[in-house]
N, C-alpha and C positions, 0 to 999 in steps of 0.2 A: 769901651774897655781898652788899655793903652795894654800894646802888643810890645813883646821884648826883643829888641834884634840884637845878634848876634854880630859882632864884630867878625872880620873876615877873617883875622888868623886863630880865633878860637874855634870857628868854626870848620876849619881845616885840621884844624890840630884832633878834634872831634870826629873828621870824616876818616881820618888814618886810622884811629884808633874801632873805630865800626870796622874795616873793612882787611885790620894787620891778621895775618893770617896766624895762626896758632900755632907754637914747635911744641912739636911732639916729644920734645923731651920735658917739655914742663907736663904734662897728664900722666898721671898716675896709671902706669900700668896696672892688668888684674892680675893678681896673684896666678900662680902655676898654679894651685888646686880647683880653683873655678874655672880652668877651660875646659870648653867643650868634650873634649877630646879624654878628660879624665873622669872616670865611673865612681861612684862610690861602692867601696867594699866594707866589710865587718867581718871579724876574725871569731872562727867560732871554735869552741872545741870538738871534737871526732866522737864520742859521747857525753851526755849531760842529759839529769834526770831529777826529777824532787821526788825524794824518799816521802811513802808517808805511812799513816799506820793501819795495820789489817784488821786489828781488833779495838772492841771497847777497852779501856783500862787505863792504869794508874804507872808513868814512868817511874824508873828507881834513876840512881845515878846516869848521866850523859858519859858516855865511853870517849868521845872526840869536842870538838870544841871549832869554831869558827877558823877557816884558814889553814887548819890540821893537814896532812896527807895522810892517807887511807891505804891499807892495800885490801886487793879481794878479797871477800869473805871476813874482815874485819867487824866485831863487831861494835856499832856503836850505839848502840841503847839498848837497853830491859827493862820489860813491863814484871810488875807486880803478878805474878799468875798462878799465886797459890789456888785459888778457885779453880781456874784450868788444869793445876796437876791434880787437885781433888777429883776431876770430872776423868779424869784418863784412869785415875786408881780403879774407879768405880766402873769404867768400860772394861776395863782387864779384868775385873775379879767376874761381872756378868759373863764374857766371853769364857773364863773357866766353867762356870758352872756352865752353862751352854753347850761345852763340848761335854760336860760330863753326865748331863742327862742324856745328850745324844749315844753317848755308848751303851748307856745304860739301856735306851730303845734299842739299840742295836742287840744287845743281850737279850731279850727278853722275843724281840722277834725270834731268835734262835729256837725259843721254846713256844712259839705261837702262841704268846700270850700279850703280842699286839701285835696290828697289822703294818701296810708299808705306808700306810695315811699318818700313822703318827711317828713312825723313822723316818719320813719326808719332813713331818712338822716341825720334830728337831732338830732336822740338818737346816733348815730355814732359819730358826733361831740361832742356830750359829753363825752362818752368815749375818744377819742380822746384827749381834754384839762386835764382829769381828768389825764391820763396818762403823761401828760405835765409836771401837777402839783407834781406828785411823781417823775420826774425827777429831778423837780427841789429840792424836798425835800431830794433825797436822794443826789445829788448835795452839797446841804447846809451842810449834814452831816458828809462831807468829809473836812470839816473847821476846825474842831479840831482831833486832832490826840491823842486819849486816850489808856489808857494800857489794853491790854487785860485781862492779870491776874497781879500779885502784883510781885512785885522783885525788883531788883535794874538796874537802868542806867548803862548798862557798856561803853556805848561807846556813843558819840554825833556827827553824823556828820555835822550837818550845823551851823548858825550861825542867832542870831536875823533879820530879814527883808528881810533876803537872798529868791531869787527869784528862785525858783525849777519847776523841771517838774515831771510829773507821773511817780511813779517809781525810784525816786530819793531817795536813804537810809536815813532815817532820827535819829534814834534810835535801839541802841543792847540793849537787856530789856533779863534780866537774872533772872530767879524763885529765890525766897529765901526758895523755900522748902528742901526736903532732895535729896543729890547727888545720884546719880548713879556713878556705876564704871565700866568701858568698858573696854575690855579688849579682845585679840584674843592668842584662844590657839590653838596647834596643833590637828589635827582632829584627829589622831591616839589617843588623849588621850577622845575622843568623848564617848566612852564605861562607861569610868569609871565616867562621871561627872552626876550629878542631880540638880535639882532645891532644895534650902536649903540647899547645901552644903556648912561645911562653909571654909572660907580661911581668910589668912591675908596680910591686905594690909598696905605697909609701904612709906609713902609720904615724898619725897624728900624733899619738904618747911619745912615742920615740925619735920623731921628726927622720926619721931613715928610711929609706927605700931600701926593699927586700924584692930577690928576685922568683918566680913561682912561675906554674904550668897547668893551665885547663886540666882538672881530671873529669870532669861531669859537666855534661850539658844537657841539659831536661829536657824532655820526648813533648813537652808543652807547650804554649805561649801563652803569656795572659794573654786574653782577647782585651781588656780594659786597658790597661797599660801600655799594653803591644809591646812588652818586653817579655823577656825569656832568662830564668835563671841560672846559673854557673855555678861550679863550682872551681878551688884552685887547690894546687897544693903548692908550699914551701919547697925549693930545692934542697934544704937543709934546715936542721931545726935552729931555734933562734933562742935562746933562754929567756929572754927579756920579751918576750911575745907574749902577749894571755888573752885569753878569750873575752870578750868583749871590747876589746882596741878595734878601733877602725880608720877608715882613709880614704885613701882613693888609687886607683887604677889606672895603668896605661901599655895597651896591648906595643909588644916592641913591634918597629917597622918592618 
């Protein structure tokens, strides 16, 4: 087999090139978000909850709409619940006559012409209807589906007239107070953290760093992870901040 030789100055020019050492300004630094040193965080709202529905039945018109703002006790949907007010008519009219046989034993005991077995029996049945009737009351007030606290609609899932069962998700209802910022760090750095400490958090949507303060540090550790969860607060509110942005972190020196 005829072997190939290498001429001397190529083969020089070859060894420089194996052995020139690398400037560090031609390699691509890593970005500031992947070092070490920075946490990932995610921006949550202070409450958030999916509405959904107490009874069987039949929505009427949607009161609010995707995106909306809320305030407490707004309401935004009603079930069809004429059946339900029928059913509360009918406990209130039982619960009258109920009290009104009851007196009528009470009268009649007067003249011992019945004992205390049957004025017990119809004070029983009054209780009884009475308890009918707060069924049905508390029945009726599962007809409208109102906000607990104030925020915004994030999310809708049914639609006008649509026919649901208990338990069926109705509404994601989002605080419009001030965020939290969650965050899990390494438990080995558990020593060094405090409540009001502060750190900076920089949000991917917004490409800004925003400054913040440990409020919460969890009494826990994952044993798996070996990390331990945080929480932060905002030194000031940010308008352009919303719940589900996230980033990363970095406790100041």
């Amino acid at each position: 087999m005829r072997k190939i030789a290498l001429e001397p100055r190529t083969g020089a020019l070859l060894l420089a090139c194996l052995i020139l050492p690398v400037n560090a300004d031609d390699t691509p630094s890593a970005p500031a978000l992947d070092s070490a040193s920075a946490i990932r965080v995610l921006l949550a709202a202070e409450l958030e909850t999916t509405l959904s529905s107490q009874m069987n039945g039949t929505l009427g018109e949607l009161k609010t709409r995707f995106g909306e703002r809320v305030a407490k006790g707004a309401t935004l949907a009603r079930f069809n619940c004429n059946e339900a007010q029928a059913r509360g008519k009918v406990a209130v009219a039982e619960l009258a006559m109920a009290r009104q046989n009851l007196e009528a034993k009470k009268q009649l005991r007067k003249l011992d012409a019945v004992g205390d077995i049957e004025v017990a029996a119809a004070n029983t049945e009054v209780q009884k209807a009475d308890g009918a009737r707060a069924m049905g009351e508390a029945q009726m007030s599962y007809c409208q589906v109102q906000a607990p606290f104030s925020g915004h609609v994030a999310k809708v899932y049914v639609k006008p007239y649509q026919t649901v069962s208990a338990g069926t998700p109705l509404f994601d209802l989002v605080s419009d107070g001030a965020l939290k910022v969650r965050l899990n760090v390494p438990s080995s750095q558990l020593k060094t953290l405090s409540p009001g400490q502060p750190l900076e958090v920089q949000v991917h949507e917004t490409g800004k760093t925003y400054p913040a303060k440990i409020s919460v540090i969890n009494a826990r550790v994952d044993a798996v992870a070996q990390t331990v969860e945080l929480e932060a607060r905002f030194d000031q509110p940010f308008p352009e901040l919303m719940a589900g942005m996230s980033g990363t972190a970095r406790f100041a020196p």
